[in-house]
Structure formats: C-alpha cells, structure tokens
N, C-alpha and C positions, 0 to 999 in steps of 0.2 A: 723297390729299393728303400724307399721310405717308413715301411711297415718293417721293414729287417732294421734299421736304426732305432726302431720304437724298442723290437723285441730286444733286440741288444743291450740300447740302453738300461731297460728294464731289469735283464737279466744279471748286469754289471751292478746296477745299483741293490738287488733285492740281494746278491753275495755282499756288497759292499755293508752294505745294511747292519745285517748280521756279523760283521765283521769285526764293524764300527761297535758293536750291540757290547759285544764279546767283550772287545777292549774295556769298555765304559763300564762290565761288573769287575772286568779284573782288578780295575783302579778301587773301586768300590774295596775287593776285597783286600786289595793290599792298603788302605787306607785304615780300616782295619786290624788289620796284624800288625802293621809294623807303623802305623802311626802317620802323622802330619811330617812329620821331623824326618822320619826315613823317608817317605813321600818325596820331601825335600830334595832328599842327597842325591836319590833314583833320579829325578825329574834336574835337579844339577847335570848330572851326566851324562843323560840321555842327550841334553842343550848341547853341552861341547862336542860329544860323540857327532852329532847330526850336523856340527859346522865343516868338521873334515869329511862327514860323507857326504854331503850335498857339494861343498868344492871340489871331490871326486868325480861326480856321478850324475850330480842332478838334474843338468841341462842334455846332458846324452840319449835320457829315453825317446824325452820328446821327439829329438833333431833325428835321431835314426828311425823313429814312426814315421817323420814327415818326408826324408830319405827313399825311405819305403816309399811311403805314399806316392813322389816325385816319380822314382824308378815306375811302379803300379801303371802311372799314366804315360811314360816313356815307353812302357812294354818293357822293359830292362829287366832279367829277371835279377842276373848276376849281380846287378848291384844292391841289390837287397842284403845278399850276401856280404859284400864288401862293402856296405855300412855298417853292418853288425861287427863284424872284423876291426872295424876303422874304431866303433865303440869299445869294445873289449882292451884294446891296446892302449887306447888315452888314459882308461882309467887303473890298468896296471902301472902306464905309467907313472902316475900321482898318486896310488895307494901303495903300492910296496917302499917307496923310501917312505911316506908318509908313518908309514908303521912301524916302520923299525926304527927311525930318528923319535917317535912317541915312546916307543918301548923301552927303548937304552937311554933316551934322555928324560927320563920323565921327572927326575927329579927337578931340571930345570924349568918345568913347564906347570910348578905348582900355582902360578898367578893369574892359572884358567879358571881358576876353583877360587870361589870366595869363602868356601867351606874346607878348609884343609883335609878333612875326613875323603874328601872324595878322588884323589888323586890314586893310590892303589886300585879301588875301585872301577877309577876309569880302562886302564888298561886291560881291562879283561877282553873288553868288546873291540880291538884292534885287530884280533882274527878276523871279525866280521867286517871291518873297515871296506879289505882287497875282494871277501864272500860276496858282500851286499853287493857292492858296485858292479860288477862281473853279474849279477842277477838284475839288478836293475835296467843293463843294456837287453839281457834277453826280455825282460819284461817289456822294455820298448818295439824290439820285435813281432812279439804278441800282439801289440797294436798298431803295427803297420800291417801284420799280416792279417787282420779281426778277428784275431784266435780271443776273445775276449773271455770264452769258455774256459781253458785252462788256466789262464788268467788271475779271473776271478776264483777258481777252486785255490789254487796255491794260495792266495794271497791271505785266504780263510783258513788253509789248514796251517799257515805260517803263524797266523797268530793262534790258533787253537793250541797251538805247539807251545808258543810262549806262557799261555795262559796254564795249561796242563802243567809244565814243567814250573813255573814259578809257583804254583798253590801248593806242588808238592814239596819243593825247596825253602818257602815261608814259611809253611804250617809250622805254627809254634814258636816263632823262630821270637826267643824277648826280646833282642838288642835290636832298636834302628835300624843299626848302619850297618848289622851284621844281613837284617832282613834285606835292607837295598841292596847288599851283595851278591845277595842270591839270587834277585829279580833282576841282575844285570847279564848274569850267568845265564838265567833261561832266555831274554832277548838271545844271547849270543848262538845257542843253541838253535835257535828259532831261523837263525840266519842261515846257520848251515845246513837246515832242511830245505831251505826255498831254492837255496844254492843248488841242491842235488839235484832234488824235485823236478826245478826250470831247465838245468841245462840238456838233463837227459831227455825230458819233453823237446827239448829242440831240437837235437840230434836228430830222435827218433821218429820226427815229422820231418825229416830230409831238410833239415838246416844246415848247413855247414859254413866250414872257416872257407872265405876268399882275399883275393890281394886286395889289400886295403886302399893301398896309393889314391885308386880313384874319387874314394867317398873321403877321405883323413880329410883334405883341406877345406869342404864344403862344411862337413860337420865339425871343424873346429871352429870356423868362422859364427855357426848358425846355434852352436849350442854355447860358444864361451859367453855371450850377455845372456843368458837364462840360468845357465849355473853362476854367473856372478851373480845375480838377480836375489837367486835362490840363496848363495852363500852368502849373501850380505843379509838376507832374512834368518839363518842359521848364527850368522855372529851377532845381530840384534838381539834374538833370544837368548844367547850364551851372553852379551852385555849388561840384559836383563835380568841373566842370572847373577852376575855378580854383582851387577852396580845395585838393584832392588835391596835384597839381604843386609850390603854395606850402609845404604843410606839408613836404612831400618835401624837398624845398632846406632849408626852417628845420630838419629833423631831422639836415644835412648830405651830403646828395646832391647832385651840381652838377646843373643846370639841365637840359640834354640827358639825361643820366640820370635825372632826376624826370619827364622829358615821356616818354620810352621807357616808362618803366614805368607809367605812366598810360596810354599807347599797349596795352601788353602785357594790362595788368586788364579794360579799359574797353571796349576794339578789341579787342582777341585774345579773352579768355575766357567776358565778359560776353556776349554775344553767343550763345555758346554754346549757354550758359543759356537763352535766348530764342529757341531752336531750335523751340520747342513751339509757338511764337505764332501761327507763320503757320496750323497746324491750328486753333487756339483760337482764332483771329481770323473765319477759313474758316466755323465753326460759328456764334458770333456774328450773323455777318453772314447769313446764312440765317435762324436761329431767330429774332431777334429781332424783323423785322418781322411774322412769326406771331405772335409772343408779346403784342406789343405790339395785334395785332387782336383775338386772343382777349382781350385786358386789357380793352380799352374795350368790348365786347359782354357782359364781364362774365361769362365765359364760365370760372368758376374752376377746373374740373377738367381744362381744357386748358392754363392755365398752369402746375399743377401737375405736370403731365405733360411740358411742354414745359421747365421749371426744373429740375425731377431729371434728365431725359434730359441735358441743357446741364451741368449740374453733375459727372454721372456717364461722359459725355465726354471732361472735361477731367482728372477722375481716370484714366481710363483712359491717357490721349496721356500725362500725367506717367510712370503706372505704365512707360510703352513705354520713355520715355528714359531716366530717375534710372539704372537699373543699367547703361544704356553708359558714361554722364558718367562715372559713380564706378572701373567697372572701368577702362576704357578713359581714359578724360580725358589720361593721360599719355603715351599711345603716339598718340593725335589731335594732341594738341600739338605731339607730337616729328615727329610726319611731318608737318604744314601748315606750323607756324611754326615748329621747330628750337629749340621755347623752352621749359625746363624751366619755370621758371617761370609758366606759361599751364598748363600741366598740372596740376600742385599746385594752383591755382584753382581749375580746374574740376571736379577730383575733392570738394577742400575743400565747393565750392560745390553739389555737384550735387544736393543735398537740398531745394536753395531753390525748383526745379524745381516740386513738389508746389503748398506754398502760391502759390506764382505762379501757375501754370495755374487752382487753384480763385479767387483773386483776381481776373484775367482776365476769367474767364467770368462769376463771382458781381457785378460791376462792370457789363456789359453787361446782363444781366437785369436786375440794380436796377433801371437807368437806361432801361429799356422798360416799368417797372415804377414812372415819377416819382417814382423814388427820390434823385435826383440830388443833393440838398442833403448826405444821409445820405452818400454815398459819397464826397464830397468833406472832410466832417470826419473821414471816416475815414482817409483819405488823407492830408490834413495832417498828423495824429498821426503815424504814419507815418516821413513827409517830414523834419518835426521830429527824431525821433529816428533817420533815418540824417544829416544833418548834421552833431546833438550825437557820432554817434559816429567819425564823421572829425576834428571838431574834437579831443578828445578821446584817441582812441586811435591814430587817424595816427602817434604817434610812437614806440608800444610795438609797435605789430603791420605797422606801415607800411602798401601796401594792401588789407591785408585787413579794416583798418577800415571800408572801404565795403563788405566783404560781410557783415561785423558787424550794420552798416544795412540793407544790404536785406533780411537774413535778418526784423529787428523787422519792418520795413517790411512785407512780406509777412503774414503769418505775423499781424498784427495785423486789417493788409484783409482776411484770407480768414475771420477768427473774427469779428469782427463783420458781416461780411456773407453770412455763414450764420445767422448770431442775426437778423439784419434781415430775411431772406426767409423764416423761420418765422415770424414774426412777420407778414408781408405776405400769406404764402398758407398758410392751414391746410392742414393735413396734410403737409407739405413735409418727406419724409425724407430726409438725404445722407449721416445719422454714421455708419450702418453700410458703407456703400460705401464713403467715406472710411477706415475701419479694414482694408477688405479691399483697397483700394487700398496703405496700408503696409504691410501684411502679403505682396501679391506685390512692392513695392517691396524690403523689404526681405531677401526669399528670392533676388529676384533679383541683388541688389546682392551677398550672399554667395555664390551661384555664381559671379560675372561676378569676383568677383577672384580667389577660389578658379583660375578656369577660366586667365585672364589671369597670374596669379602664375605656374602651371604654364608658359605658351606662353611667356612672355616670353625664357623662358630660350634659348628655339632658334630664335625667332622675331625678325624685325625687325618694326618698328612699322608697316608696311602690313598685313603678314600677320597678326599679331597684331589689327588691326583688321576685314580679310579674311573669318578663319576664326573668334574668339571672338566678335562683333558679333554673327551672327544668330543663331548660339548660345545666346549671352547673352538674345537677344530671343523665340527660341522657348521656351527655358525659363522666362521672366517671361509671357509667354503663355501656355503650359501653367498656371502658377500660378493666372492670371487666370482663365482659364474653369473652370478645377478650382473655384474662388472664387464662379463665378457672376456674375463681373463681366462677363462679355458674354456674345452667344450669335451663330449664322451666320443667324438668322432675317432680319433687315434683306437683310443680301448678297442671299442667295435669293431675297427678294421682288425686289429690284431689275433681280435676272440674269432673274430668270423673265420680268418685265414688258416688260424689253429684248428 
C-alpha cells in the first residue's frame, strides 16, 4: 500500500512538475510580448475571475474525495455517486446566476477592477465560471476514486492548451491590453477542454449521476468552511489587486507604473515563491484520501504516520528550494524577466517558502481531519493582517508591504496548525524535523550565496544558474541526509517493485 502512495505521489508530482514548468515559460513568454503593464491587467483578472470561482467550487473537490473516501470505508459504492451528483448541483447552483448577473450587470461591477481597462476583459472568462466548476467536482472524484493518472494527464494537457493557444493569439500582438485579451481568451478555451475531456473520462469509466439527497447536507456542511476559507484567500488576492495599484498612485506613481510594478511583485516574483506548490499539492492529493479512510476507521497510528510523513515532505520540498531563491533569485530574474527588481523579491522573500509549504500541507491534513472551521479562523487572522499591512505600510516600503503580509500570514497558518494537529492526534511529532529542516535551509542558503557571490563575477546569469543551481542543491542535500531528514529506502522499494 505504501509503495502505491510513493508511485502515485511521484507520478502526480512529475505531471504536476511539468505542468507547473509550462505555466512558468508561458508567463516568461507573455511577459515578453505584451509587457509588465499587460501582465498587469491578465494577472488583474485572472484575481477577480478566481474569487467567483473558488466561492463556486473550491471546497467541493476536496469534500466529495473525502465523501468518496468515507463511502470507500463504509463499502457504499452508491454513494460515491451521490456525492458527485450532490457536487455538480451546488455549484450550478451558484455559478449560472453568478454569470449571468456578471454579464448583464457588468457595468455596475466596475469597482472590482482598480484598472478600468479590465472590466470588458473580464467577462470573457464567465463561460468558464459554470465549465470550471462542473470539472472541478469531477476532478475531485478522480481523487477519491485514485484515478490520479487521468488526473494528472488533463490537468497537463489543459494548460498545454492554454499555452498553445495564447502564443498563438499574442504573437505579435503591440497593444497591452489588446495582448491580455487574448491570453484571457485561450484560459477560457483551456477550460472548455478539461470540461469535455473530464467529464467524458467519467462517464466512460462507469461514473454516473445518482440522487443526491443523501450526500447534499454532509457536503455542504464539510466543504462550505473550505470554500469560504478558499474565497476569502481569492477576495484577499482581488483586494490586493486593487488596493496595491491604488495605494501606489496615492504614494505618487502614475498609473502604468503602479500596475507594472504590481505586474513585476504579483506576476513575476510571487509565483516564484509558489514553485513548491505544485510538489506540495502532488502529495496532498495522494495522502489525503488515505488519511481521511484511516480517520474514519479510526485507525489512529495510521494517521499519525501518514500526518508526520505529509508534514516532513513539505519540509523537505522547502529545505530543496529556499537556498536557490536566496542565492540565485537575482540571476533567475535577470535571465527570464530582465527585472532587477523581481530579483530583490525573491531573494527578500525566499524564506516565506518554509512556512508556506508547512501551511499548505498542515491545511489539507486538517481538512481530511474535519478540521475545516479551525483552519479557516486561522486563515482569516492571517488575511486580516496582510491587508492591515498594505494598508499601512504601502507607503514606506511600497511593494513589499504585501510580503510583510504574507510573511504574518503564513508563518501564523503554519504555528497554529501544528498546535491543532497535536492536539487532534497524539503522539504527532514535527518540531524536530522542522529545526533540522532550518538548519540544512539555512547551511544551504550560506553556501549558495557564498558559491554564487564567487560565480557572479565571471559568469552571466544562465550560467551562474547552470553551474551554482545543482550545486547549490546537492550541497543542501548532502545537509539533509547528513540530518537524517530522508533516506533512498522509499526510491529502492519502488525501483525494486517496478
């Protein structure tokens, strides 16, 4: 069983990987073409767009995996079914008015946009509002039922899709806002393929529609604090969007320059940052629907086991990154986007990495773990104080007030939701891991600029990333197992098995 979690994992992450890969030159190339400033109005959009679809949709996948999972250990097959069913209906019912009161009334909803330019724009993507959603509950499916294979293939050719079709709808394209028009077009596009793709894959694996009645009130109860959770992270990033830009301008920035540099923070660096997701999302989405059967069988030395291994994971993926960000961040910068400033960010920022990944991870276990009310107050505190701290400091430190914020923001989620999981499951140890996780983080982080200070000098910023990079990353490995923070036993058993 255990060795099927590794391969899965693995296989989830090495599609996610690639996925993640993909994303990160598209940005590259639309950054590119159409500039910082269009960059802007895209990455405006995408923010609003993703707070009505995460209030849709976002707590549903989970709650009908766990659904699943529950059914799984019940022996219930029917209600597998009649989760999914129960999914599908919640969220036509909040995306079809949602869309069509966005569409007819959009003129009154221009005070979503701090950039006036992006209100046309956004409506494009409303077809995909009802698409996405309606895919996102099959997608959860997927992971109750461990189809994690088609999965992961969709989820790759969805954005291959978007990428394809936006380079050939930019190319060339001179105006901005005309280019982020078109890159909202191929998203929209992209949605409609996953839409078709998934649902027919689940048909034709003998899924079908059942009466809902039984599963509707469990999963409204268990996914509405996950999708509020979610939606209040979606309206933070949409408040981001407009209150960042506006305070920019009120500190004396003109306008195009307040949206670039909100383009450069938001779009260029943050993103970065969230390098680690796609591995940390990759594991999630494996462990949890185990964790969540061993939960309801009651089964406490198996979650115990499966929550440290989850926790000690996502320490590890951080330990892998923090000393690239840090060393490297400015020569990453310099060769993808030519922007000093994206540099200085991410080296700034690369420490945020740690608590993120353990917040991440400690947030999906809660919430297999009906923890879900707990992780949401935690998160609003949070939320609350990256807000206060743009309000606020925006004007002394300009954007780096929102890394001010996420740094609390984090760094808050990850300490109480370590306190929350001792609490849930005795015996649950992670502080020592976590110390030896900062300790190769930060050995690494002193070779890697050490190593990088030296190269810089003779070296340009590919090569410098080329030759210090695995460097950098064998050395922080060396640490780590010196540490005891991992071992090749898993690999071996896998290789052996294969």
């Amino acid at each position: 069983m255990k060795s099927n979690i590794y391969k899965s994992a693995a296989q989830v992450t090495a599609f996610s990987t690639v996925e993640k890969g993909l994303s990160f030159l598209y940005r590259i190339v639309m950054t590119r073409m159409i500039g910082a400033e269009g960059l802007g109005i895209y990455q405006i959009c995408l923010t609003v767009f993703a707070v009505f679809l995460t209030a849709a949709s976002s707590g549903v996948p989970v709650t009908v995996s766990r659904l699943m999972a529950k059914s799984n250990a019940a022996g219930d097959a029917n209600g597998k079914h009649s989760a999914v069913t129960a999914g599908i209906l919640c969220t036509l019912f909040i995306t079809v008015p949602a869309a069509l009161i966005l569409f007819f009334g959009r003129n009154a909803f221009g005070f979503l946009f701090s950039d006036g330019r992006c209100a046309d724009i956004f409506v494009i993507l409303l077809p995909g509002l009802i698409l996405t959603s309606i895919y996102a509950v099959i997608r959860g499916s997927f992971w109750g039922n461990k189809q994690f294979l088609p999965y992961s293939v969709i989820e790759l050719l969805e954005d291959a899709v978007m990428v394809i079709c936006g380079v050939i709808l930019i190319w060339g394209t001179p105006d901005p806002v005309l280019g982020a028009k078109y890159a909202v077009i191929a998203v929209l596009i992209s949605y409609v393929f996953s839409f078709c793709v998934s649902l027919g894959w689940y048909f034709t694996t003998g899924g079908k529609l059942s009466d809902p009645r039984p599963q509707l009130k469990p999963l409204i109860v268990s996914a509405a604090p996950i999708t509020a959770m979610r939606t209040l992270a979606s309206l933070l990033n949409s408040a981001v969007a407009f209150l960042l830009p506006a305070l920019l301008v009120a500190s004396g920035l003109g306008n195009s320059e307040a949206v670039s540099l909100y383009g450069i923070c938001l779009g260029m660096a943050v993103p970065m940052l969230f390098i680690p997701s796609s591995a940390i999302g990759s594991i999630a989405v494996v462990v949890a629907p185990e964790l969540s059967e061993s939960f309801y069988r009651g089964n406490g030395e198996a979650v115990r086991r499966d929550v440290e291994k989850s926790v000690s994971a996502a320490v590890l993926i951080a330990a892998a990154i923090v000393p690239l960000l840090f060393s490297l961040g400015g020569a990453i910068s310099e060769f993808l986007y030519s922007s000093e400033l994206c540099g200085e960010i991410v080296t700034i920022s690369s420490f945020l990495v740690l608590p993120m990944c353990v917040s991440m991870m400690t947030n999906t276990v809660l919430n297999s773990m009906n923890c879900e009310k707990q992780t949401l107050i935690y998160f609003g505190i949070g939320a609350a104080a990256t807000l206060l701290s743009i309000v606020f400091l925006t004007h002394f430190i300009g954007v780096y007030s929102y890394v001010c914020g996420l740094a609390f923001s984090n760094l808050f989620s990850a300490g109480m939701n370590i306190r929350l999981l001792k609490k849930k499951c005795r015996g649950v140890n992670v502080s020592a891991y976590l110390l030896k996780g900062a300790a190769a983080i930060g050995g690494g982080c002193l070779f890697g600029i050490l190593l990088n200070g030296f190269a810089k000098n003779f070296l340009s910023p590919f090569f410098q990333i080329l030759i210090c990079a695995p460097v950098t990353l064998a050395f922080t490995a060396t640490l780590a197992y010196l540490l005891k923070m991992f071992s090749f036993q898993p690999l071996k058993k896998l290789i052996s098995k294969n």
